[in-house]
NUKOL-503292 format. One record per atom (N, C-alpha, C, O, CB): chain; residue number from 1; z, y, x; residue in one letter; atom name. Coordinates in steps of 0.001 Angstrom, whole numbers, plus 500000, padded with zeros to 6 digits. Glycine has a CB too. Example, Ala and Ser with C-alpha at 12.3 -4.5 7.8 and 13.67 -1.06 7.14 Angstrom:
BEGIN
chaine, num, zz, yy, xx, residu, atome
A, 1, 507800, 494310, 513190, A, N
A, 1, 507800, 495500, 512300, A, CA
A, 1, 507800, 496700, 513200, A, C
A, 1, 508465, 496681, 514236, A, O
A, 1, 509046, 495527, 511308, A, CB
A, 2, 507080, 497750, 512850, S, N
A, 2, 507140, 498940, 513670, S, CA
A, 2, 507870, 500030, 512900, S, C
A, 2, 508039, 501138, 513409, S, O
A, 2, 505725, 499402, 514084, S, CB
This chain:
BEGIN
chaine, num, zz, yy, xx, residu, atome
A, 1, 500000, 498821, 500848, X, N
A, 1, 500000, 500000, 500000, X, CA
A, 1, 500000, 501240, 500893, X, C
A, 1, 500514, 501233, 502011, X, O
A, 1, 501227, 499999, 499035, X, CB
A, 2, 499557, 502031, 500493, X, N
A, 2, 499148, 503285, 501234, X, CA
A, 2, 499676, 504447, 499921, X, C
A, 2, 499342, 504481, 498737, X, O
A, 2, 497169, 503284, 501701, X, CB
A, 3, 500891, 505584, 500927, X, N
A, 3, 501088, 506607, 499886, X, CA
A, 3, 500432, 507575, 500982, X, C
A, 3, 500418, 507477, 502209, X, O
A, 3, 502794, 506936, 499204, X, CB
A, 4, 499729, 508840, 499861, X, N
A, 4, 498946, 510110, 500818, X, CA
A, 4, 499822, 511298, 499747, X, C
A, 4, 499600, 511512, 498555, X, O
A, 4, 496573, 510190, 500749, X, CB
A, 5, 500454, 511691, 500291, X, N
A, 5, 501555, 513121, 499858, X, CA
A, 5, 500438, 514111, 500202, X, C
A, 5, 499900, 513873, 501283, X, O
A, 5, 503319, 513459, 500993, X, CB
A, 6, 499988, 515120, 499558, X, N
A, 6, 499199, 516468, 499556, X, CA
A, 6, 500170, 517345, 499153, X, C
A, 6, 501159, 517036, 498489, X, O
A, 6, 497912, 516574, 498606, X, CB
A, 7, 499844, 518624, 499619, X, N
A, 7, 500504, 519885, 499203, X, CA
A, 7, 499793, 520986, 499294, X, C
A, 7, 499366, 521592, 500277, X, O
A, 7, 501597, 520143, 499863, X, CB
A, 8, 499684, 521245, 497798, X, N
A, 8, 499030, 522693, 497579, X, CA
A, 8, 500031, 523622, 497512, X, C
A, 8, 501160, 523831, 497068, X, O
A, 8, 498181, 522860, 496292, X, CB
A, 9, 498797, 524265, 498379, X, N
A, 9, 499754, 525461, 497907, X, CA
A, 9, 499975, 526535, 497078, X, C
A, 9, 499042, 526490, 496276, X, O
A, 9, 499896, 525961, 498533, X, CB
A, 10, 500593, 527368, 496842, X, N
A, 10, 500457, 528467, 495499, X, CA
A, 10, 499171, 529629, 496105, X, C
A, 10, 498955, 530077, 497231, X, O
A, 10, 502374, 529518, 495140, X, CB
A, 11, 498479, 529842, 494755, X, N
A, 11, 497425, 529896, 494619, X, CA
A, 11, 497887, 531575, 495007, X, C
A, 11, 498917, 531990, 494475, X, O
A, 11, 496723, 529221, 493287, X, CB
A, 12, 497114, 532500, 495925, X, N
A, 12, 497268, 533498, 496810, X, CA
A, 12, 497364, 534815, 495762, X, C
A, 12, 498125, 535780, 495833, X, O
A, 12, 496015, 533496, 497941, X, CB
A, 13, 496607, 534595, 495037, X, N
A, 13, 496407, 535637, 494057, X, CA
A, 13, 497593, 536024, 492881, X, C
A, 13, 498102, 537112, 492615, X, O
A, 13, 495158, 535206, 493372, X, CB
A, 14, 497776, 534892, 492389, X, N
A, 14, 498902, 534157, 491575, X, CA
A, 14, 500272, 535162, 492632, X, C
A, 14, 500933, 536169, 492379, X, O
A, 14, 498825, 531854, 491788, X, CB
A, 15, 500216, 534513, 493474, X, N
A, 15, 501550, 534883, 494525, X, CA
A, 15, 501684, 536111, 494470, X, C
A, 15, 502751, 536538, 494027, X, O
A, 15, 501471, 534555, 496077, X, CB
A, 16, 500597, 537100, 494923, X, N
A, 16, 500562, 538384, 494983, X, CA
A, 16, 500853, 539449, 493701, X, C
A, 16, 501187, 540614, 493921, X, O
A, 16, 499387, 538522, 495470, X, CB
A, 17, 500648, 538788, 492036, X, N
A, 17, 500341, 539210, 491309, X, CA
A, 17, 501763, 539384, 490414, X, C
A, 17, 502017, 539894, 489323, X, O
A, 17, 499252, 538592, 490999, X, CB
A, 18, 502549, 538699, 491442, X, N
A, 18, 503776, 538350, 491124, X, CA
A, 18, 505072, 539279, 491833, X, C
A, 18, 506233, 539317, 491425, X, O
A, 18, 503799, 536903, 491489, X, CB
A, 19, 504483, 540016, 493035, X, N
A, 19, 505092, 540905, 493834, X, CA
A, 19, 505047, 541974, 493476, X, C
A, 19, 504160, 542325, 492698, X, O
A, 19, 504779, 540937, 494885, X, CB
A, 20, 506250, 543066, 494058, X, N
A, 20, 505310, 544422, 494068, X, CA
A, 20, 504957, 544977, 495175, X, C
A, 20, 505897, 545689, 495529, X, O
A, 20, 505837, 545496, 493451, X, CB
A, 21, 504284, 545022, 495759, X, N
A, 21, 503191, 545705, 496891, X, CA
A, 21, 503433, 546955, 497217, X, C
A, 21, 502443, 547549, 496788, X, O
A, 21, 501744, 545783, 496464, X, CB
A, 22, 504274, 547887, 497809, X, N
A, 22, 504470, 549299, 497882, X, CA
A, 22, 503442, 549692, 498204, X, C
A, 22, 502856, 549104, 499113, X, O
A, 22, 505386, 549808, 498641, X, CB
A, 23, 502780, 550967, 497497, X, N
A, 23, 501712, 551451, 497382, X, CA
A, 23, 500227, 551252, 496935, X, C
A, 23, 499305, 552068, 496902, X, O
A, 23, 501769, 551656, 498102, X, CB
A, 24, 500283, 549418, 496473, X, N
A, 24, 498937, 548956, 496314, X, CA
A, 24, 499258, 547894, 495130, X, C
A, 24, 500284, 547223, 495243, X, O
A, 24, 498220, 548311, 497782, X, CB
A, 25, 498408, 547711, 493983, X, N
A, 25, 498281, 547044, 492877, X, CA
A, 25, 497042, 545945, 493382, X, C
A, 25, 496140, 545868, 494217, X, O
A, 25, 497973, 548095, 491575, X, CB
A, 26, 497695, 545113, 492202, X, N
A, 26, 496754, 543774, 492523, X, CA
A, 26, 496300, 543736, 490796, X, C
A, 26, 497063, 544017, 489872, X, O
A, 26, 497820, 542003, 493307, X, CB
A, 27, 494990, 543349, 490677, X, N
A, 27, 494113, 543206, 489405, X, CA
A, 27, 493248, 542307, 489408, X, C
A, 27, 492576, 541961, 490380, X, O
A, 27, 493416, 544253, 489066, X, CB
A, 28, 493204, 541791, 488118, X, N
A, 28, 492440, 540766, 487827, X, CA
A, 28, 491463, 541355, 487181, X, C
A, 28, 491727, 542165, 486292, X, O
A, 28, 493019, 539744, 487165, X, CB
A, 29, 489819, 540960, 487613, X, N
A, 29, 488774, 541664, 486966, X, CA
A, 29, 487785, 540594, 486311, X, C
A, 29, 487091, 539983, 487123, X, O
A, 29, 488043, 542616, 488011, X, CB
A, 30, 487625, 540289, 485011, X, N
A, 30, 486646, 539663, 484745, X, CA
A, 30, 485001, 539995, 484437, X, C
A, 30, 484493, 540805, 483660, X, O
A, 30, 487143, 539207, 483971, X, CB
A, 31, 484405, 539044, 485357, X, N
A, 31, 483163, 539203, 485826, X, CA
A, 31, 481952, 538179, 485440, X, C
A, 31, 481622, 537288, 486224, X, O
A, 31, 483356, 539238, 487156, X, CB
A, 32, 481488, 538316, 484522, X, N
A, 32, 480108, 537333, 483894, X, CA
A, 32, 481257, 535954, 483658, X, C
A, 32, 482315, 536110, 483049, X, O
A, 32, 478332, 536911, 485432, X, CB
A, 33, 481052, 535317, 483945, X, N
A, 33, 482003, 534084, 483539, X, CA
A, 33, 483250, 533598, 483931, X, C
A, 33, 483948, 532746, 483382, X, O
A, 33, 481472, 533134, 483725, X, CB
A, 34, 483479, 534343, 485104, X, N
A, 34, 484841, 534338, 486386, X, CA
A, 34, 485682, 535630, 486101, X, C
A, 34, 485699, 536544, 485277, X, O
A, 34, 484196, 534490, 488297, X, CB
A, 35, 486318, 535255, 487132, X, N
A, 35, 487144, 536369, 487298, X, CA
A, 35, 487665, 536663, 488455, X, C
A, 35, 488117, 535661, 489008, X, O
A, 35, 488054, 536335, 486570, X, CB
A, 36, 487808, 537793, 489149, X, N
A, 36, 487831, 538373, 490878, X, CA
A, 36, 489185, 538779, 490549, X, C
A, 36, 489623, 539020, 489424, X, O
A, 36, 486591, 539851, 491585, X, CB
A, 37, 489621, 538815, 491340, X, N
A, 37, 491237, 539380, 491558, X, CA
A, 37, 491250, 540351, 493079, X, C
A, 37, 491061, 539923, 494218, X, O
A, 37, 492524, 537746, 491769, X, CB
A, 38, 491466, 541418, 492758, X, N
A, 38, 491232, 542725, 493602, X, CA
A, 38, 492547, 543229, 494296, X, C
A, 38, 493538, 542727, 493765, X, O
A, 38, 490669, 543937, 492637, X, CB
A, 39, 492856, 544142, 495409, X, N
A, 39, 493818, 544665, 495669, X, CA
A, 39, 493042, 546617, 495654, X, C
A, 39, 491985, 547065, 496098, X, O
A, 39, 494484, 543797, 497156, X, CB
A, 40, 493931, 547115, 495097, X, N
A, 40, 493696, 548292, 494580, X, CA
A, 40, 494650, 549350, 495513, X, C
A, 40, 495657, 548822, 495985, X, O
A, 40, 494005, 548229, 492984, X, CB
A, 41, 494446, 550727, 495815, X, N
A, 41, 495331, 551476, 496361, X, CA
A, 41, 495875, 552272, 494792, X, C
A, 41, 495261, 552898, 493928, X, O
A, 41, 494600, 552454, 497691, X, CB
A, 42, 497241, 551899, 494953, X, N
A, 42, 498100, 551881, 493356, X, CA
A, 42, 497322, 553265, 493134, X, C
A, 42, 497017, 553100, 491953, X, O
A, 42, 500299, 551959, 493254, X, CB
A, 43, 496831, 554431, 493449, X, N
A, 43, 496179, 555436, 492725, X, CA
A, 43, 494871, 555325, 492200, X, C
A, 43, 494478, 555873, 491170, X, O
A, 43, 496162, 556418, 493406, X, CB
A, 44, 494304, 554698, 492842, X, N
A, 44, 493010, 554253, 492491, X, CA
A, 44, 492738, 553311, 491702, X, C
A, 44, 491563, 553010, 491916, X, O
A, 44, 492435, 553970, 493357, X, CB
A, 45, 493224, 552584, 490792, X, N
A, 45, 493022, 551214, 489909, X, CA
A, 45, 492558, 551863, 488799, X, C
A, 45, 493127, 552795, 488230, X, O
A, 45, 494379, 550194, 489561, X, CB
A, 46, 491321, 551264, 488442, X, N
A, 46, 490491, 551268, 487946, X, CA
A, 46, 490875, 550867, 486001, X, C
A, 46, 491601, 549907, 485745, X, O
A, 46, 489691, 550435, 488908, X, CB
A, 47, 490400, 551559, 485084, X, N
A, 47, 490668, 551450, 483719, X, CA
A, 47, 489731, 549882, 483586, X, C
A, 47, 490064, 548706, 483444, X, O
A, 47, 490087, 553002, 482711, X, CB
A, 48, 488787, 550402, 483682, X, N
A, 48, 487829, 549318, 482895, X, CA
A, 48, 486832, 548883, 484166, X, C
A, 48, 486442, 549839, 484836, X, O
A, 48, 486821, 550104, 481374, X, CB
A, 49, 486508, 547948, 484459, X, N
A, 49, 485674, 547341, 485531, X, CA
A, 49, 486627, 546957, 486782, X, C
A, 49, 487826, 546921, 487057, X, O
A, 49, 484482, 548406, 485987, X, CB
A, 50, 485168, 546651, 487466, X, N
A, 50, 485972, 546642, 489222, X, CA
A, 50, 486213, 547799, 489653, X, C
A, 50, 487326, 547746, 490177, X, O
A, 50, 485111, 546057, 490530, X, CB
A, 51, 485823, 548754, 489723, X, N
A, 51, 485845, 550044, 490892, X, CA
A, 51, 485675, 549780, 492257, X, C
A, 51, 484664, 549215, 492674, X, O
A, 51, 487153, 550786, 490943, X, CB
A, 52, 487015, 550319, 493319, X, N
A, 52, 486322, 550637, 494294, X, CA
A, 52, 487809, 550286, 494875, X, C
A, 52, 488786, 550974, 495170, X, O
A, 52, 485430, 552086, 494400, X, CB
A, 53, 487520, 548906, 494899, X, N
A, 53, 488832, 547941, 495664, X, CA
A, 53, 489130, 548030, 497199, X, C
A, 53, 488111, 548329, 497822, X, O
A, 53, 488513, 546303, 495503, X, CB
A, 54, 490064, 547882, 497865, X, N
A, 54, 490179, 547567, 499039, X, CA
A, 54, 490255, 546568, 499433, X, C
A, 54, 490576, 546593, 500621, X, O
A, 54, 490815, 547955, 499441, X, CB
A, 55, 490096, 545419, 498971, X, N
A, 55, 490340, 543788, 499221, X, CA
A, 55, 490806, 543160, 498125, X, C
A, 55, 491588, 543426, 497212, X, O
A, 55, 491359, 543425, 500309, X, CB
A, 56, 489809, 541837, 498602, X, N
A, 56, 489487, 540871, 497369, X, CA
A, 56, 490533, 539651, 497864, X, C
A, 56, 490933, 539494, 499017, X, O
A, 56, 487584, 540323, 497220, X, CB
A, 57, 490803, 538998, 496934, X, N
A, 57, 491965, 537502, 497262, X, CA
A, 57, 490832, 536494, 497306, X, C
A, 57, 490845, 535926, 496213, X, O
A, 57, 493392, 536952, 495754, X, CB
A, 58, 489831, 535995, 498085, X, N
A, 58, 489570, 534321, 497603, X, CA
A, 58, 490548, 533064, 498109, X, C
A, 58, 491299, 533292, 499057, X, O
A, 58, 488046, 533853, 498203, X, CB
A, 59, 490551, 531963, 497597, X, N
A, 59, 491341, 530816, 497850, X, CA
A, 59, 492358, 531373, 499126, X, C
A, 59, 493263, 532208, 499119, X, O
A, 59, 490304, 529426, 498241, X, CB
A, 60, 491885, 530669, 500030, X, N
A, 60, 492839, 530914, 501734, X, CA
A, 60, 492473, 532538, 502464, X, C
A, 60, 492702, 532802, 503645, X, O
A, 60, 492070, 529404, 503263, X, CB
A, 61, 491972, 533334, 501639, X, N
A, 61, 491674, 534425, 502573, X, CA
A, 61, 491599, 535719, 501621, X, C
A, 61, 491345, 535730, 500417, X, O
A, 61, 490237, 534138, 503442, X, CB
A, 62, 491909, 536903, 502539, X, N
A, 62, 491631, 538108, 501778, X, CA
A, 62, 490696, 539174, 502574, X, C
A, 62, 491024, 539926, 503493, X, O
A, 62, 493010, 538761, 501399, X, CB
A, 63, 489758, 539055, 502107, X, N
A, 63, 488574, 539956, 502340, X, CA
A, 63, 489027, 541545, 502160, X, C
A, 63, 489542, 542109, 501195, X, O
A, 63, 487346, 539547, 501236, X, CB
A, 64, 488678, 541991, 503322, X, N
A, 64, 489162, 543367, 503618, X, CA
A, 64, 487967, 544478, 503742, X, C
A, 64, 487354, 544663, 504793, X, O
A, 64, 489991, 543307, 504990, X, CB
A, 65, 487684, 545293, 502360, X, N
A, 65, 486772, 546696, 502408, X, CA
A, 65, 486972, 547720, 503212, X, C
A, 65, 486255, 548088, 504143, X, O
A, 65, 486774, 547372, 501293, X, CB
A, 66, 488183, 548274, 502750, X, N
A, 66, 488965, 549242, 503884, X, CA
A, 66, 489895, 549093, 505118, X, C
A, 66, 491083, 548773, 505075, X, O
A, 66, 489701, 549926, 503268, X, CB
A, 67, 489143, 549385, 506256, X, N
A, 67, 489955, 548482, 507110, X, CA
A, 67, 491035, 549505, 507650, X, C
A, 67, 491664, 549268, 508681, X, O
A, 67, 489040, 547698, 508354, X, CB
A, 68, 491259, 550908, 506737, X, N
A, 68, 492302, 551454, 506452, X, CA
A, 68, 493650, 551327, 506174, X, C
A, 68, 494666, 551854, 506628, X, O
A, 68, 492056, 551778, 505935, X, CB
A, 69, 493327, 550172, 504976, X, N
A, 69, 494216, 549798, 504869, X, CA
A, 69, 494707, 548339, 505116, X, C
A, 69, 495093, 547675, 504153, X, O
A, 69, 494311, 550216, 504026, X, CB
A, 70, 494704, 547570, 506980, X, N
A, 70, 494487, 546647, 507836, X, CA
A, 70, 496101, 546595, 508006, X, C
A, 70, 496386, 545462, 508391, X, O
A, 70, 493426, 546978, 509104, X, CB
A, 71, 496828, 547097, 507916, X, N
A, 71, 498486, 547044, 507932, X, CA
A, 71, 499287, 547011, 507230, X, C
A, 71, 500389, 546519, 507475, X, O
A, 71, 499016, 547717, 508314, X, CB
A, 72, 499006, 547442, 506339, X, N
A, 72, 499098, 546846, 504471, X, CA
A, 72, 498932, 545567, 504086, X, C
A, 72, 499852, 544811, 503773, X, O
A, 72, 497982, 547402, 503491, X, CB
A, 73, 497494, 545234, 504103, X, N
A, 73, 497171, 543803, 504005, X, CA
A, 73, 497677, 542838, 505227, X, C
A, 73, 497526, 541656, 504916, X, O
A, 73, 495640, 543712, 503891, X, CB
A, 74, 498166, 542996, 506367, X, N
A, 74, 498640, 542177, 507593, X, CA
A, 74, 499858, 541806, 507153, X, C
A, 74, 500215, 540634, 507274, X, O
A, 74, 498727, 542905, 509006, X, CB
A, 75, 500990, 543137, 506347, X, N
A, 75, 502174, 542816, 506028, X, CA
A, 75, 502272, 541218, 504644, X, C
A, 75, 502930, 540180, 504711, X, O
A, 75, 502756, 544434, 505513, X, CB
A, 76, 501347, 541697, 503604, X, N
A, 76, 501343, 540897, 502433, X, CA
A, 76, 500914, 539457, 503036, X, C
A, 76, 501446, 538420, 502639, X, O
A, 76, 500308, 541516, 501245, X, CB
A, 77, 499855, 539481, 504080, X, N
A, 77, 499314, 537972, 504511, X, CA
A, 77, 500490, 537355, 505243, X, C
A, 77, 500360, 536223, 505710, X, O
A, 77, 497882, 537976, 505588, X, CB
A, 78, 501585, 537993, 505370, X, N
A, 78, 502567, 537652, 506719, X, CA
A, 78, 503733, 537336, 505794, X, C
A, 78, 504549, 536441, 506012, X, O
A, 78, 502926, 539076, 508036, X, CB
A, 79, 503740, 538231, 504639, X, N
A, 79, 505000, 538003, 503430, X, CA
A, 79, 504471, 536259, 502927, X, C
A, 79, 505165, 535254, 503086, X, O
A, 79, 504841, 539558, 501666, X, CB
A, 80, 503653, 536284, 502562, X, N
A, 80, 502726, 535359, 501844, X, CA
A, 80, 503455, 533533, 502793, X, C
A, 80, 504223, 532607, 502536, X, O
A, 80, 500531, 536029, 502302, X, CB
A, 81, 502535, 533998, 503908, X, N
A, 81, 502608, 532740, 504905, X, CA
A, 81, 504235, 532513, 505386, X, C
A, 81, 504510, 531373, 505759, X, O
A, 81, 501548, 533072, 506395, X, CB
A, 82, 505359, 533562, 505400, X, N
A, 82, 506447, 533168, 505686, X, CA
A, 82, 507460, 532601, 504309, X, C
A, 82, 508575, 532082, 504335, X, O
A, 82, 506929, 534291, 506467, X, CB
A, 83, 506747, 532871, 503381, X, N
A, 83, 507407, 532655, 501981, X, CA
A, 83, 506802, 531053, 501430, X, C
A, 83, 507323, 530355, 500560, X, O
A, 83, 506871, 534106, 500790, X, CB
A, 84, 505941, 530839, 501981, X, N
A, 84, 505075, 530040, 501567, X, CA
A, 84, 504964, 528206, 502533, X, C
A, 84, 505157, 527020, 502265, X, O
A, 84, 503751, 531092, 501682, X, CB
A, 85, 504518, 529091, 503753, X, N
A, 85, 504397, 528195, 504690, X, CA
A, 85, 502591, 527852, 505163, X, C
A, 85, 501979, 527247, 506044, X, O
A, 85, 505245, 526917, 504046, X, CB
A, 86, 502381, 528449, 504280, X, N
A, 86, 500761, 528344, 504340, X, CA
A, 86, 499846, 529171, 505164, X, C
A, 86, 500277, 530322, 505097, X, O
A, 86, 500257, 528584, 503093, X, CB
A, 87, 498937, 529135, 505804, X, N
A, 87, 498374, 530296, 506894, X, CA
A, 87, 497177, 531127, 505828, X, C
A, 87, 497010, 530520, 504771, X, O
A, 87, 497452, 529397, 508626, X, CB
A, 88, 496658, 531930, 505922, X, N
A, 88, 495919, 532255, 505628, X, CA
A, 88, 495277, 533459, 506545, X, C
A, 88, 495885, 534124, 507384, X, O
A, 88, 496227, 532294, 504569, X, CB
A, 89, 493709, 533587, 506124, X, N
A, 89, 492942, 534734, 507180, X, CA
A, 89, 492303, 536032, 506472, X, C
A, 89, 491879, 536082, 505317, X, O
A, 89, 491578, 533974, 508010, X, CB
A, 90, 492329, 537049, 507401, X, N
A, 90, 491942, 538353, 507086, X, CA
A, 90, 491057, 538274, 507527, X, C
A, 90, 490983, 537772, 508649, X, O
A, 90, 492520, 539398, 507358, X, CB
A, 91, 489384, 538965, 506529, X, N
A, 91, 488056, 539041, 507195, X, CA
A, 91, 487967, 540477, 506741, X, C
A, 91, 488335, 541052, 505716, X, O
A, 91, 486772, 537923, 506711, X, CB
A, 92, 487321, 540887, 507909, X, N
A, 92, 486698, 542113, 507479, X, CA
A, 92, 485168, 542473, 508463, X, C
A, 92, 484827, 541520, 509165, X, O
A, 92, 487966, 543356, 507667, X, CB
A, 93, 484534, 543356, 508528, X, N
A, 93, 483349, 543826, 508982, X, CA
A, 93, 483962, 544729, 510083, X, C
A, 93, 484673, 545628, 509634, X, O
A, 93, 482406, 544528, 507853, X, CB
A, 94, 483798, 544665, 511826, X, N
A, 94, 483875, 545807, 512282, X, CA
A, 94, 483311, 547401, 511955, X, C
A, 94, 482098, 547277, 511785, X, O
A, 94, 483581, 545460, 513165, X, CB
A, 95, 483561, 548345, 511853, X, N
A, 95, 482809, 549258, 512088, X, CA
A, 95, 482592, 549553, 513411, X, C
A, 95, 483446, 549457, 514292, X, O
A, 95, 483162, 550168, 511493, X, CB
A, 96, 481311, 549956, 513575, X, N
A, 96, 480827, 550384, 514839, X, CA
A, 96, 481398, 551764, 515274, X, C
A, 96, 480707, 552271, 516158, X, O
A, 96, 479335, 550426, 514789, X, CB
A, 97, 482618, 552614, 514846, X, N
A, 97, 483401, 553048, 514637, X, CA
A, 97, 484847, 552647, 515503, X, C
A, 97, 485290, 553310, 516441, X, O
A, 97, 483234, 552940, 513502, X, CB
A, 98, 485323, 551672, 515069, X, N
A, 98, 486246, 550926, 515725, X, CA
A, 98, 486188, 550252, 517358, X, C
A, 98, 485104, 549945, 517856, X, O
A, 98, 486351, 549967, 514826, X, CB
A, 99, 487228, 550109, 517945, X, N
A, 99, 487060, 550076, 518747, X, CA
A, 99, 486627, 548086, 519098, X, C
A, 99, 487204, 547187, 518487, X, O
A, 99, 488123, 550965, 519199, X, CB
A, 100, 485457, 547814, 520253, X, N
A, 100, 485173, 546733, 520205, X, CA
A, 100, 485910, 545662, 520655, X, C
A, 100, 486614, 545784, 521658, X, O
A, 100, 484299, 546752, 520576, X, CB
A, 101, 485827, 544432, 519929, X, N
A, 101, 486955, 543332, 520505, X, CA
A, 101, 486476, 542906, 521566, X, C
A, 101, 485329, 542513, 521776, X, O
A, 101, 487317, 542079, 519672, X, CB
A, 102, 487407, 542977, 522311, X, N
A, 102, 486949, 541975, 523782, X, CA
A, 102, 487126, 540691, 524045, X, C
A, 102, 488228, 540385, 524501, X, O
A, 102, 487539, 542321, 524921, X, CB
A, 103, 486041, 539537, 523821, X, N
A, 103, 485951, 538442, 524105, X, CA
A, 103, 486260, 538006, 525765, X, C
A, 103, 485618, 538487, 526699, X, O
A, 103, 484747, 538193, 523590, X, CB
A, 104, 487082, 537263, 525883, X, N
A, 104, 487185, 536894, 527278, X, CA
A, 104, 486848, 535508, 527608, X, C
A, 104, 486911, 535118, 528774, X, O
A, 104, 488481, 537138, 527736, X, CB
């Protein structure tokens, strides 16, 4: 006999939606048949639609628009993974703006 124990984990969005975030709201936006779950700068959240989010929740990761707000989202991914136990990753787009990473 063979036992295989799995562990999911709590679903990222869910987690977040459940906190309060100083300075930033989390929203659920439904979209053609789905639904996106957004992180908002708490002044900016949007009545009706998506607007003009700063980062999206998918499964294991949170996609980062404003990389403004990169210390904000570092704290919640760090609340998340120490509460949790689970890792998760921050993506975002350099700007050519920013300063370049150095591969060694």
């Amino acid at each position: 006999m063979r036992v295989l124990r799995e562990i999911s984990p709590p679903k990222l969005y869910e987690w977040a939606l459940s906190k309060k975030i100083p300075g930033l709201k989390v929203k659920s936006v439904t979209e053609g048949y789905g639904e996106g779950y957004y992180i908002y700068a708490e002044a900016d959240v949007p009545w009706f639609g998506r607007g003009h989010p700063i980062a999206e929740f998918m499964s294991s990761e949170i996609k980062l628009f404003q990389t403004v707000y990169f210390e904000d989202i570092e704290r919640l991914a760090q609340a998340y993974e120490s509460e949790t136990g689970h890792e998760i990753t921050i993506r975002y787009w350099q700007s050519p703006k920013d300063k370049p990473l150095k591969i060694s």
